[in-house]
C-alpha positions as CSV (number, residue, x, y, z in Angstrom):
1,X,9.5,3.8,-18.2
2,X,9.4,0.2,-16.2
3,X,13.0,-1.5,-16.2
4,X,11.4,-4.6,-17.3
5,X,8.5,-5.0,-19.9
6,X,5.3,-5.5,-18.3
7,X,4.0,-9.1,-19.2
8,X,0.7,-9.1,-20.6
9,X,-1.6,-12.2,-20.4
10,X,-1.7,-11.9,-24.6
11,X,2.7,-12.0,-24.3
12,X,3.0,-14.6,-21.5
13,X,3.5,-18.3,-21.9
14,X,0.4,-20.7,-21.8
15,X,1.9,-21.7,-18.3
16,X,0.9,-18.7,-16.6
17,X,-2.5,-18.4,-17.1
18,X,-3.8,-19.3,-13.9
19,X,-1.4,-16.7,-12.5
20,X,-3.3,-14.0,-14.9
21,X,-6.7,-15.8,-13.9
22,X,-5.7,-15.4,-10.3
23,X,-5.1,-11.8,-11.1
24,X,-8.0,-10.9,-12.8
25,X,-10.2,-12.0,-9.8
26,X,-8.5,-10.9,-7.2
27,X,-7.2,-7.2,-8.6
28,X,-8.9,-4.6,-10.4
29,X,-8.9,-5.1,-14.3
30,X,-7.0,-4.4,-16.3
31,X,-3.9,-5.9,-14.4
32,X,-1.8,-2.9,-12.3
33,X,1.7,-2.3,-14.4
34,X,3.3,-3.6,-10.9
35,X,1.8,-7.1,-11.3
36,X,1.9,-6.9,-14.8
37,X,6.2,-6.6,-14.4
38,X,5.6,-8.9,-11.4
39,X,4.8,-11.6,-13.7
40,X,8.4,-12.5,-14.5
41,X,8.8,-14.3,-10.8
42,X,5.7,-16.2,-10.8
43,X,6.3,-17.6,-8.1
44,X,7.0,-14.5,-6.0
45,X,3.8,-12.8,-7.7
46,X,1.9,-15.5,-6.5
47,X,3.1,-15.5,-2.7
48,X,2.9,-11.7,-2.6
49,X,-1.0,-11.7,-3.3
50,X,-1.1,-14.3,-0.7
51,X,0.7,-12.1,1.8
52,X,-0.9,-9.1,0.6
53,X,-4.6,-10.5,0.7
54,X,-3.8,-12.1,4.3
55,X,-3.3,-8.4,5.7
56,X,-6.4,-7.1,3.8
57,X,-8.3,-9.8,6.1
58,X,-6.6,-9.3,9.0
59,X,-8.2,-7.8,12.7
60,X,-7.4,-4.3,11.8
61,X,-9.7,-2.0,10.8
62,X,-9.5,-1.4,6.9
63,X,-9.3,2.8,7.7
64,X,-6.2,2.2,9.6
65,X,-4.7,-0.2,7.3
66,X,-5.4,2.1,4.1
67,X,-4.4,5.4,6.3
68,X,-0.8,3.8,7.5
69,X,-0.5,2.6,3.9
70,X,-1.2,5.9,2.0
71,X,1.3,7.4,4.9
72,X,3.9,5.1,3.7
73,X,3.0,6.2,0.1
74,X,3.1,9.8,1.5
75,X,6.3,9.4,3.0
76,X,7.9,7.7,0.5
77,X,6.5,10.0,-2.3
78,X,5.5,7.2,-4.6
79,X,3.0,8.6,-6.4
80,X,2.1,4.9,-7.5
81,X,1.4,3.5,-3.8
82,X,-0.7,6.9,-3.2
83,X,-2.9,7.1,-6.2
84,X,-4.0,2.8,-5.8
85,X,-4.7,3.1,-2.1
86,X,-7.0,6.0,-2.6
87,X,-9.7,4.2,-4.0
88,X,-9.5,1.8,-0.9
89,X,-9.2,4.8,1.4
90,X,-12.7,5.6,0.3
91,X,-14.4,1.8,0.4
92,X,-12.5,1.7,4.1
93,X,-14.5,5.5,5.3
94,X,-11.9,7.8,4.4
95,X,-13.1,10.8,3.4
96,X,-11.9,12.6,0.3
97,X,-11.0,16.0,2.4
98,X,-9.0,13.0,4.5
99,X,-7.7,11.7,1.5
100,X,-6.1,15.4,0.7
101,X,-4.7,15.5,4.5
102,X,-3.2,12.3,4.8
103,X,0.5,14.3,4.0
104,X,0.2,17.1,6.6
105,X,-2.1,14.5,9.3
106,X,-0.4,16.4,12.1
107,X,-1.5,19.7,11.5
108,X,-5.4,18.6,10.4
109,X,-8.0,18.5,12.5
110,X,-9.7,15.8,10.2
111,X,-8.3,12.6,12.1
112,X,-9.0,11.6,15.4
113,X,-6.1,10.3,18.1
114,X,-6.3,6.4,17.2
115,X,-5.8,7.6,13.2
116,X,-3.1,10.1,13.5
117,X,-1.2,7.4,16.1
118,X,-1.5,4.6,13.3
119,X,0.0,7.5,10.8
120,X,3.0,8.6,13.2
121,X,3.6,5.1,13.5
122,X,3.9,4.2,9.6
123,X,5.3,7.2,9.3
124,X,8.1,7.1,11.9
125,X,8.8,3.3,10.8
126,X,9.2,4.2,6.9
127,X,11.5,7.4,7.8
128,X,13.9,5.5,10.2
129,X,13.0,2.1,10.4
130,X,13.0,1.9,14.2
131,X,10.3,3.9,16.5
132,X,9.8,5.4,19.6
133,X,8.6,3.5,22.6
134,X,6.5,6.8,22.8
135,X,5.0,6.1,19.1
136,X,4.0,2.8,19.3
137,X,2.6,2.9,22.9
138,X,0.4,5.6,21.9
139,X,-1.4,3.1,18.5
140,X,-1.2,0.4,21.5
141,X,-3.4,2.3,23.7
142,X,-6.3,2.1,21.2
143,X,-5.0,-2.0,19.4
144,X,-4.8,-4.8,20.6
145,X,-1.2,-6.7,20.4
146,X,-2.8,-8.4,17.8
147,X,-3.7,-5.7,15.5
148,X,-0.3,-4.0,16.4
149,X,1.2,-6.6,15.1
150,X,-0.7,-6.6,11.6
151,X,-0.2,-2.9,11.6
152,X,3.5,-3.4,11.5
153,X,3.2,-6.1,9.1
154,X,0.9,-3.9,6.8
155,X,3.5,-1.2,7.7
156,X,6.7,-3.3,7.0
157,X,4.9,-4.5,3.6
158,X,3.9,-1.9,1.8
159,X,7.5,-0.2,2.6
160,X,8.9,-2.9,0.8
161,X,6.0,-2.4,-2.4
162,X,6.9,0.9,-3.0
163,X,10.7,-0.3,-3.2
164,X,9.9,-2.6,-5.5
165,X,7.7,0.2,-7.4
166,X,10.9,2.3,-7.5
167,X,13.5,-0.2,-8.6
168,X,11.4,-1.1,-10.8
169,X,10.5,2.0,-11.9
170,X,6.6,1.1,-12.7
171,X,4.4,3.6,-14.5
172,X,1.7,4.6,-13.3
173,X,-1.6,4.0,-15.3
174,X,-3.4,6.5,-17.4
175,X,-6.2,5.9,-15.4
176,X,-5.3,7.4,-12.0
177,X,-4.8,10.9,-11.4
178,X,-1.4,11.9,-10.1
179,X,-1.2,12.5,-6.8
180,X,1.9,14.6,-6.8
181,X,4.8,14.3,-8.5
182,X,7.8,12.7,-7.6
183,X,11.3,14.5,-6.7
């Protein structure tokens, strides 16, 4: 059970109801329990969908971007981060046999040398913070310093969502299908 209540538009004072609005067009409805406890800091929610909508139009391909995020998710074992980015695995071109192999990437034969690079990366960076000249020159060989840079922030970002996810100890909706559960 979430540490804080989630804040429903029907519970919330009149004063957030652009926030809510905001929400409800950019986010899947009904609202995600981690916006909904979100709502508290307004003014943090809003400047995290800013952030977090600049990095879904950044340079980088969306398949990388949703493959280093369910690696973080994977990594991290929140269940949370892993069952929401699946659904954008599959709009980005991830298949759902990928989807099942994003946690053992290394040993599958279902990602190609630019995807499993991305994934060693995220997952090297979530496991001990710094990486490997080796690691990162072998995503750089196939980005541009431009979309290594947006990997790492995509990387860096989604580290710190599923830290907020487990302080906060969010729920995950009824809706998505565990992934795996946590330990």
């Amino acid at each position: 059970m979430a540490r804080v209540p989630y804040l429903r538009r029907e519970d919330a004072d009149e004063s957030l109801k652009p926030l809510y609005d905001r929400l409800e067009s950019e986010r899947k409805v009904p609202t995600a329990n981690i916006f909904l406890a979100l709502t508290h800091a307004p003014a943090q929610l809003d400047a995290f969908l800013t952030y977090a909508n600049s990095l879904r139009a950044a340079d980088l391909s969306p398949k990388l971007r949703e493959l280093a995020i369910l690696t973080v998710g994977h990594a991290t074992r929140s269940a949370y981060e892993v069952a929401h980015h699946q659904s954008h695995g599959l709009k980005a071109g991830l298949t759902e046999e990928q989807l099942a192999a994003v946690a053992d990437f290394e040993s599958s034969g279902l990602f190609d040398e630019t995807e499993k690079a991305v994934m060693r990366l995220a997952k090297e960076s979530t496991l001990h913070v710094d990486v490997s000249d080796e690691t990162w020159r072998a995503a750089a060989e196939h980005l541009t310093g431009r979309q290594m840079v947006e990997l790492s922030l995509s990387i860096a970002w989604y580290n710190s969502g599923v830290r907020i996810m487990g302080l906060l100890d969010i729920d995950l909706e009824d809706n998505y299908p565990i992934p795996f559960r946590n330990s």
